[in-house]
C-alpha positions, 0 to 999 in steps of 0.5 A: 266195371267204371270203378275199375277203369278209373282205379286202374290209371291211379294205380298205374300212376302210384307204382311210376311215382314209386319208382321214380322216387326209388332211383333216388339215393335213400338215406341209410337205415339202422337195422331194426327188429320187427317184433310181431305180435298175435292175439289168440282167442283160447277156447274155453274147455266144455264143463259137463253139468257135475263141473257147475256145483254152485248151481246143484249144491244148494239144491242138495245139501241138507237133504238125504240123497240117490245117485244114478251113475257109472265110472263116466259120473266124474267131476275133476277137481282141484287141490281144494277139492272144488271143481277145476278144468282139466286143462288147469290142473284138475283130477277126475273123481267120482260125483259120488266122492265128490258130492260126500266132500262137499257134504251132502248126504249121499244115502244110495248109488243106484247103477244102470247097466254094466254096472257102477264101476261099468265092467258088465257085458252088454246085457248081464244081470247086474246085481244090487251090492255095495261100494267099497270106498264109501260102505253105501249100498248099490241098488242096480236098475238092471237086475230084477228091475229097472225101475226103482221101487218105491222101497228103494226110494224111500228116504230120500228127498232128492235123486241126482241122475249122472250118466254120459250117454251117447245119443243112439236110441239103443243106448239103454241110459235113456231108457234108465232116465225113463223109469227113474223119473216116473219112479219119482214123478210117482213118489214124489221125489225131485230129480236133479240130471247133471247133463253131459254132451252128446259125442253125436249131438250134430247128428238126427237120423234113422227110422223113427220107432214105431210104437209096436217095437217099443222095447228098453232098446227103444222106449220112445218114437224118435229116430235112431240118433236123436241129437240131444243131450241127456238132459235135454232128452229128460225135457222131452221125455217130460214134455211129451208126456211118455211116462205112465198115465201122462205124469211128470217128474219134478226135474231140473237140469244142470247145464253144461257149460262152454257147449254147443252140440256142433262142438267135438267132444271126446268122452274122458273116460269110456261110457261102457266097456265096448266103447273103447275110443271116440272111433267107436263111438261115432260108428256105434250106431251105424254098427249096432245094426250087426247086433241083429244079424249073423255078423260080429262088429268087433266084441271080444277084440280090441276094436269093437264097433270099429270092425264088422265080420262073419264066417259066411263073409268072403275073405277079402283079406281082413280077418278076426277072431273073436275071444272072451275079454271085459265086456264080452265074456262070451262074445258072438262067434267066439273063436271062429274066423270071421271076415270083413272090413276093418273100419278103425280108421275111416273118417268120421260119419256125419249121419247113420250109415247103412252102406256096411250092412248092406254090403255084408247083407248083399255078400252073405252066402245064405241070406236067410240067416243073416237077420235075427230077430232083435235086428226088429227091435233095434231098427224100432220097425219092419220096414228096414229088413224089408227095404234092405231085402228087397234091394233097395238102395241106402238113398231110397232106404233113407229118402223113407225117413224124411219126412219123420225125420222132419217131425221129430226135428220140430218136436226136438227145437222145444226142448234144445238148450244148446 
């Protein structure tokens, strides 16, 4: 307060003296251009792991080598075939296409599910075949099986794993990094993950898995968005020894660069065929949910995961009807009239939201049909569909996984490289 006091007379002082000096006749001025000049900060664009080639290229040439990827598994590069930031110029092609032209000596692309070129309805039985650009065979680890066979890897000296998840624990390319390694760790055969942002890597939230409901939907006891990059995700897998009998994988994983989990990040292409834009992304699992109910969340129209809707929903004014299109061949509730909310345009959610499945649960005519029973797997436990039974609310429903939530954080900080 005395500071005050005594700048204030001096200020006071200051403006009389100016003034006074301003009644004086100025001498005139020439008229000048003020030219003012910024300095802007230009943010550098994210590379994903398959941008970083001088890092895994000596890693893989003069070595006979499998690629586990989809149509996300791209590198843009430029007119000399290197690696070039999009925003410079560069063109998207596959690692694949890219890693022959560098000359390494891809032997086998082995595909997750949906597929390689990624076109699969969730769920389908993805055959093994053969690419047709390149001539190599496609081994799919979502046929007969989704762990590779130690035929299926022979051969080889390295296997390359490229595939942008999502970091839901439902999202089955975790689950496909599960049994790669522990086919390699068992056979031997270093693994090489190009890591890739998480579009929801900000967000850890939801019921940790409970060992019992252990599923290829769920394969380890984390929450529901678990806030890591794939290849952070392999750490773990590794560290905490969740493969067969404790073993690990021999694995190395290329960083992305220019990258913080805070940082927004748009998929460039989509990473399966019901994940159309970064709206869907963010509500997928919040909305996977539905999967276990009577309800749709949108397949077999153009806003999956963006609208949810049901028969025995009341008609509040939004409507759909669901009908076959890529992805969804027969999609649930095909052709029937379903209502609901359509959720395209909300703001982005910054945690898992509960609120859309318990109002469709509360508006349900007969509740006794609403819940099927994979919503048990998805939820990874009981408890969820007993909570929401039995009328609790979204803040008492949550304040259960807190204290879980904090365990796994701790368990999370080990293995973060963001």
């Amino acid at each position: 307060m005395r500071k005050i006091q005594l700048i204030l007379p001096i200020l006071l002082l200051a403006f009389a003296t100016s003034c006074k000096s301003n009644n004086k006749p100025q001498p005139k001025k020439q008229k000048e251009n003020v030219v003012f000049s910024f300095t802007y900060k230009m943010v550098p664009e994210i590379k994903p792991g398959a941008q970083n080639a001088k890092v895994y290229l000596p890693l893989l040439q003069g070595k006979n080598v499998g690629v586990v990827t989809n149509q996300t598994g791209i590198v843009t590069v430029g007119d000399d075939g290197n690696p070039k930031a999009k925003a410079d110029g560069g063109k998207a092609i596959s690692v694949v296409d890219f890693l022959l032209s560098q000359h390494v000596s891809v032997t086998k692309i082995f595909a997750p599910e949906h597929g390689f070129r990624g076109t699969g309805d969730a769920g389908e039985h993805i055959l093994d075949g053969k690419d047709t650009k390149t001539g190599l065979p496609i081994i799919s680890l979502y046929g007969d099986n989704k762990k590779p066979k130690p035929e299926q890897l022979s051969g080889l000296d390295v296997v390359v794993f490229d595939l942008q998840d999502v970091g839901a624990r439902f999202y089955t390319y975790i689950s496909t990094l599960h049994y790669l390694m522990e086919a390699c760790a068992e056979n031997n055969i270093p693994l090489v993950v190009f890591d890739r942002p998480n579009p929801n890597g900000s967000i850890v939230d939801g019921p940790i898995l409970e060992k019992e409901f252990t599923s290829f939907v769920g394969m380890h006891p984390i929450p529901v968005l678990h806030g890591l990059t794939i290849g952070e995700y392999g750490k773990m897998i590794n560290g905490e020894k969740w493969l067969k009998n404790g073993i690990q994988c021999h694995l190395t994983v290329i960083p992305c660069l220019d990258y913080k989990r805070t940082m927004d990040y748009s998929l460039p292409v989509r990473p399966s065929p019901n994940l159309p834009n970064d709206q869907a992304i963010n509500l997928y699992a919040s909305l996977c949910f539905f999967e276990g109910t009577n309800v749709s969340l949108g397949r077999g129209t153009n806003k999956q995961f963006q609208v949810y809707g049901s028969p025995d929903l009341p008609d509040t004014g939004f409507s759909f009807v669901p009908q076959p299109n890529e992805g969804a061949k027969e999609p649930p509730l095909k052709g029937k009239t379903c209502y609901g909310e359509d959720l395209s345009a909300v703001p982005k959610v910054t945690q898992l939201e509960l609120k859309w499945l318990i109002r469709a649960y509360t508006n349900t005519k007969d509740k006794s049909k609403f819940f099927i029973p994979f919503f048990t797997k998805l939820a990874g436990t009981k408890k969820l569909q007993q909570q929401i039974e039995d009328g609790m609310t979204e803040d008492e429903i949550r304040s259960s996984w807190q204290k879980g939530l904090e365990r796994f954080k701790k368990i999370r900080k080990l293995y973060e490289l963001y």
